[in-house]
N, C-alpha and C positions, 0 to 999 in steps of 0.2 A: 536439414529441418524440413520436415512435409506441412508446404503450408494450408494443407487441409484440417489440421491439426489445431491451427489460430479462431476457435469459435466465440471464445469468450471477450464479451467486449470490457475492458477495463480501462479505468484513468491512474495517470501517472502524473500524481503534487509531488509540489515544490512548498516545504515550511515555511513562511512566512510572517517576523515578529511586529505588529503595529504597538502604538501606544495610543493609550486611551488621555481622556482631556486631564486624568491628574496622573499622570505618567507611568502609568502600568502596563506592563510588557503582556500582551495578548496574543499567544502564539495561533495561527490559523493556517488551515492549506490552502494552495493555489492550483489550480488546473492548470497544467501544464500539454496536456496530448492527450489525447484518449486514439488506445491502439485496439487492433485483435493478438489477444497472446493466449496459449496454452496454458491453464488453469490444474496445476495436478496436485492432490494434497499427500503428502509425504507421511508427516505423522501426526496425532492429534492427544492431548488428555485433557481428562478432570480431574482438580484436586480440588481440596479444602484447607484453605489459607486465612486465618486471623476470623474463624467460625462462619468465613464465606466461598463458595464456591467459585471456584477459578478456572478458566479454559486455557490453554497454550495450544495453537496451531501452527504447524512449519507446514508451508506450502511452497512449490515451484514454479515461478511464473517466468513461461520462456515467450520472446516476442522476435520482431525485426530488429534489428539495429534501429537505434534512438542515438545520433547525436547529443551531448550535453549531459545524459541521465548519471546522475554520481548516489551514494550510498545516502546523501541524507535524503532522498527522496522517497516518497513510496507508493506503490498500488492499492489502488482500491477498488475490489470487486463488487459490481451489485448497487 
């Protein structure tokens, strides 16, 4: 890995469910790390789903090694 390569600054949550005062589940993110990782977008489209327009992005986001990081977490660029 060329880590000249690591420009884009992103954060890395952690899900996390609270409850409100009449016991409703309010799922929210947590900051967990904010790294430099490589930023590359793979593929991208637009459809039109239930008479509204839709995006789907797959991106590749490579970084250092993160202790702890597992798949329910995720990046957030920007």
């Amino acid at each position: 890995m060329n880590i000249g390569n690591l420009r884009t600054l992103v954060d890395l949550e952690r899900r996390v469910v609270t409850r409100n005062s009449i016991g409703d589940e309010i799922p929210t993110w947590e900051l967990v790390s904010s790294v430099y990782a490589d930023v590359h977008p793979i593929r991208g489209r637009e459809y039109l789903s239930l008479r509204e327009m839709q995006s789907d992005i797959t991106t590749r986001i490579t970084s250092r090694y993160l202790a702890g990081v597992d798949t329910t977490m995720r990046f957030k660029v920007g």
